[in-house]
N, C-alpha and C positions, 0 to 999 in steps of 0.2 A: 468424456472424450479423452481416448490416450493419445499420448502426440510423445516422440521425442527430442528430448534437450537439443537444444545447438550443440553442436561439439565443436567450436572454434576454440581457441585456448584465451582464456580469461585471464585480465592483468594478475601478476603472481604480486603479492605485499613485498615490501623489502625486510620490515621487519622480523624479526626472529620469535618475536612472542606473537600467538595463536589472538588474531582478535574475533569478537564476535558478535552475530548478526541476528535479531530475531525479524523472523518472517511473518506477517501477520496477515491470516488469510480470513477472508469477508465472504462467505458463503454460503447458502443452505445445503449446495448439493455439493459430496466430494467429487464426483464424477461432472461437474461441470469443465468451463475452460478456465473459466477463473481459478479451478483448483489447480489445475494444469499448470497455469504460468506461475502460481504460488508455488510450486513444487519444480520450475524450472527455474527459476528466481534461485530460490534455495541450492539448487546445484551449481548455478553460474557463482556463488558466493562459498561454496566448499569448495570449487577450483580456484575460486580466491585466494585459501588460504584461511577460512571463516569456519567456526563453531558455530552453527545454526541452530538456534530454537527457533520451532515452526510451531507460532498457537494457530490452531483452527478455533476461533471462537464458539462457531455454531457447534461444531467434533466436542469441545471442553463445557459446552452448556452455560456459555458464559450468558449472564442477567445484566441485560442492557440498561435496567431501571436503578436509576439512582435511588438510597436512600438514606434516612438519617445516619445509619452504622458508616455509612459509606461517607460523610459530611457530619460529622457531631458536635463540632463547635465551628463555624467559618472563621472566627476571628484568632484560630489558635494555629500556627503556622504549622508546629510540633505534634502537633495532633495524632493519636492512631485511628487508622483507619478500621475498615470491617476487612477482616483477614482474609478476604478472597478478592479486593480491592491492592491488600500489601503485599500480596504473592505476585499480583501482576504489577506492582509499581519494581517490586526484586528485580524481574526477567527485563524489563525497560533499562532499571538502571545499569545491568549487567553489558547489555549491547551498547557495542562501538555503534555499530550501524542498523538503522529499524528500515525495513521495506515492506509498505504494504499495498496490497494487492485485492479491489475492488471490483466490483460491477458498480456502475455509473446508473443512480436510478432519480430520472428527474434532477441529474443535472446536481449530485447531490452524491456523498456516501450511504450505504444501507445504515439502516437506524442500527445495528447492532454494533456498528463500528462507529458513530456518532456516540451510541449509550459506551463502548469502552474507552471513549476519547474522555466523556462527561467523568466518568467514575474512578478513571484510572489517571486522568493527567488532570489531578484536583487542585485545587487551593492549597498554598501550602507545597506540595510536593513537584507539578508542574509549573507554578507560578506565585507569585504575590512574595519572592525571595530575593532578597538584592543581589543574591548568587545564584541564578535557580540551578536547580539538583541536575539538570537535563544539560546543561550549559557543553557545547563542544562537541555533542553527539550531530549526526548524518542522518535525514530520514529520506527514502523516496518512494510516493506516491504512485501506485499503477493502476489507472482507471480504464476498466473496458466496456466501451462505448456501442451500442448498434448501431448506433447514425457511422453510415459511410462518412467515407475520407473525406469524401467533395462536398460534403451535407455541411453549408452555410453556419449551422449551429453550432459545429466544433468548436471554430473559434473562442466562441464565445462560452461552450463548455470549460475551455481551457482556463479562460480567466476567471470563470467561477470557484474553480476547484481551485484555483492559484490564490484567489484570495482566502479563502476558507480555510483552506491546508497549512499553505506556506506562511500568508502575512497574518491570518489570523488567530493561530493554533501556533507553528512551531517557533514561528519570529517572539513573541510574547513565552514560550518555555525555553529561550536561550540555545536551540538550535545553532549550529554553524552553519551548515548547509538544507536546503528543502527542495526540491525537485517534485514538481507534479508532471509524469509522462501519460499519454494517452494511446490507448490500443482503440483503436475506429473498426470497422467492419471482424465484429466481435459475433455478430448472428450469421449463420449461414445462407437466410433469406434475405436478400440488400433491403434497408428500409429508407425510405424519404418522404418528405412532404411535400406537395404543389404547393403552387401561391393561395391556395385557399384552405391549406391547412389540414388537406385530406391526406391521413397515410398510405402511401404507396407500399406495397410489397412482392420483392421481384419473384425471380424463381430461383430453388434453393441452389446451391454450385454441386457437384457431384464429381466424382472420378477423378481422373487427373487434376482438373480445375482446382478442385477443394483438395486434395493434397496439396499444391502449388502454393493456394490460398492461406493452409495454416502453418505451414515451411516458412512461409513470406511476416507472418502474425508471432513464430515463435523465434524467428530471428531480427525480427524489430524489439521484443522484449527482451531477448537478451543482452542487445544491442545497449539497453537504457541500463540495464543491471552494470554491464561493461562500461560505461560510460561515466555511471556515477562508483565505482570500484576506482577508473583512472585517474578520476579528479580526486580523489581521497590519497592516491598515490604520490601527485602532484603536491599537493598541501603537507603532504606528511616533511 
């Protein structure tokens, strides 16, 4: 799907030095929407003011499976890792600000971004440090959702991915700030469930609707990019 960027003007930094931002996208297809707002994310954040590195994990072949090169002593906080583990702990610690950008499956991140959370934000280097290394950095979460707005399960989407993300991933690696936002009516066919659990599917939007519809979907995302950009403003 091509779509383009908001062009509202994005909080400008006050400071003078270049800070910077890795984008981290969670997708099989690049031509999805997920890639989309990965790659509008990324430009609301060079109107920042932001140096952007954009991993595409699936694009760099990145191996979700943990293994011993990747963990070779737990008990050794110092440890080296397996070099394609320490190449991506570099680009982490490098970024002021990490944003990443999901599809929502089962209420859950894709295992691929689970296996680089496992692999890359290890023992040792994301945690188990009475300093940890991550300490002061900004992440924000961006999950897109096919459960409509109105669709009762949001909610409680949200507080799943709130605990997972924020209290139990960045809160524990010394995070300052975590923000989980949600993008809802992310499919073009509305989907929902009746009370007995059967899924509904509407009819898909088309023409002006579905222009309207993704105008409205790329200016609530950038909307959260912008948002967590101001309050970094504020804080500075």
């Amino acid at each position: 799907m091509s779509q383009s960027p908001a062009t509202a003007t994005a909080p400008q930094p006050t400071e003078s030095d270049t800070r910077r931002a890795l984008v981290v996208l969670s997708h099989h297809r690049r031509d999805s929407l997920t890639a989309h707002i990965a790659d509008l994310s990324a430009a609301r954040l060079v109107a920042g003011g932001y140096e952007v590195d954009l991993l595409d994990l699936h694009a760099e072949g990145f191996d979700p499976r943990m293994t011993v090169a990747d963990q070779p002593d737990w008990g050794h906080r110092d440890k080296e890792y397996s070099a394609e583990t320490e190449a991506h702990m570099r680009r982490l610690l490098a970024a002021d600000v990490v944003v990443v950008v999901f599809p929502v499956y089962w209420q859950s991140p894709p295992a691929i971004l689970k296996g680089w959370i496992d692999r890359v934000w290890n023992y040792g280097f994301a945690y188990g440090r009475s300093k940890p290394r991550l300490a002061g950095k900004r992440v924000l979460w961006v999950g897109l959702a096919g459960a409509t707005a109105d669709d009762a399960i949001v909610p409680g989407m949200q507080a799943v991915l709130e605990g997972l993300l924020s209290e139990g991933l960045a809160y524990y690696s010394g995070f300052a700030d975590s923000r989980v936002r949600l993008l809802p009516d992310a499919e073009e066919q509305p989907q929902s469930l009746d009370a007995e659990g059967n899924l509904l599917i509407g009819e898909a939007i088309s023409g002006d609707a579905r222009t309207a519809h993704y105008a409205a979907f790329d200016a609530m995302a950038a909307g959260f990019v912008d948002e967590f950009l101001a309050a970094q403003l504020v804080d500075a």
